[in-house]
C-alpha positions in Angstrom: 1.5 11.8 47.7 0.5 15.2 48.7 4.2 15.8 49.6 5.7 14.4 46.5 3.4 16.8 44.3 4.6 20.1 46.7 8.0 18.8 46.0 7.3 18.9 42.3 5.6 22.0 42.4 8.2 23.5 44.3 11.1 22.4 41.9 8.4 23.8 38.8 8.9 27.5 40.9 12.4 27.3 41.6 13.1 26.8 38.0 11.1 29.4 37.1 12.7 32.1 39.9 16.2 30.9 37.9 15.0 31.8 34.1 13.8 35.3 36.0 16.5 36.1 37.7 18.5 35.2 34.1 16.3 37.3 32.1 16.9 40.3 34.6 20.6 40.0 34.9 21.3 40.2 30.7 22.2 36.1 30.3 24.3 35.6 33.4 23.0 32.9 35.9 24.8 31.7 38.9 26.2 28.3 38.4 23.5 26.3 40.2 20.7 27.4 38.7 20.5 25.1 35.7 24.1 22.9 35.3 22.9 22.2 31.2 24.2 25.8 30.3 27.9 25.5 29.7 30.1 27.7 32.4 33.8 28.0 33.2 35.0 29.3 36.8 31.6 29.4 38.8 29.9 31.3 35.4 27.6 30.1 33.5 25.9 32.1 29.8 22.4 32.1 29.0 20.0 33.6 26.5 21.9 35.8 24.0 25.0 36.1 25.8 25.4 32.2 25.2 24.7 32.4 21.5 27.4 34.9 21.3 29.4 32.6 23.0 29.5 30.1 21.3 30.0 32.2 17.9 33.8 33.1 20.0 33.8 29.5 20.5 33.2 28.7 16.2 35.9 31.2 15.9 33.7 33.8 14.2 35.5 36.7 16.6 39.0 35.5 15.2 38.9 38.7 12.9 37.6 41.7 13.8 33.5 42.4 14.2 31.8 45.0 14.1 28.1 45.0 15.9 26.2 45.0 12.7 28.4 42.3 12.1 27.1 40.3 14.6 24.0 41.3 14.3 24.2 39.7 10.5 25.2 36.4 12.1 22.5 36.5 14.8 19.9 36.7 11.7 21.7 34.0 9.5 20.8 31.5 13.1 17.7 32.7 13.1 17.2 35.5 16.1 16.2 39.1 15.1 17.7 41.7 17.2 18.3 45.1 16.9 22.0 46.5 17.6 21.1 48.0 20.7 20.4 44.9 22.5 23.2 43.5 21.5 25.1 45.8 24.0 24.9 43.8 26.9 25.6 40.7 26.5 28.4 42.0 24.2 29.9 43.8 27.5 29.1 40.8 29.8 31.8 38.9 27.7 34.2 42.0 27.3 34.4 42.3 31.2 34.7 38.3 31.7 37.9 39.2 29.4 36.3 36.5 26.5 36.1 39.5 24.1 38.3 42.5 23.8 37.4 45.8 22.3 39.1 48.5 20.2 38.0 51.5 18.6 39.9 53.0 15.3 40.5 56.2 14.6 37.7 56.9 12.3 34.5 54.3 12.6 32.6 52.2 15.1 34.1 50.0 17.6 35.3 46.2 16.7 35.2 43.0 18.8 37.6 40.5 18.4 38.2 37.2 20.8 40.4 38.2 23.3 43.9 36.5 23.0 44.7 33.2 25.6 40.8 32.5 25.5 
């Protein structure tokens, strides 16, 4: 009995340690820390880098998005953020090559799903 409920309570801090060390490390987890979050080649998104995943997965990065942009989209599913922590996550994805970035002559930066993804 007393074993069984260690066991438990172990698993309960382990699971804990993972959301931590996913909170810490802007939405990237290692790929056995919870198998539920979708991954592809050992990575797997979490938190906000997820969602903004899964808006390159709708297709929503097929034309060209500026942060505000996304931003907007964010608010239309219900999560308030502001711009700047948008950043990371946004760069998590640019250097796993799942977004790619350009800047114009004039104006801001604009994201758009990188091509073969």
């Amino acid at each position: 009995m007393i074993k069984n409920r260690n066991l438990e309570v172990l698993g309960q801090i382990e699971g804990l340690i993972a959301e931590l060390k996913r909170s810490l490390s802007g939405g990237i987890a290692s790929k056995n820390e919870n198998p539920k979050i979708r991954g592809e080649r050992g990575t797997v998104y979490a938190g906000l880098t997820k969602v903004i995943m899964d808006f390159i997965d709708e297709g929503f990065f097929d034309a060209p998005r500026k942060l505000s942009d996304i931003q907007s989209k964010l608010r239309d599913e219900g999560i308030k953020k502001p711009t700047t922590a948008l950043m990371r996550p946004v760069l998590v994805l640019i250097r796993h090559k799942k977004l790619a970035r350009t800047k114009p002559a004039k104006g801001q930066y604009l994201y758009t799903k990188r091509i073969g993804e």
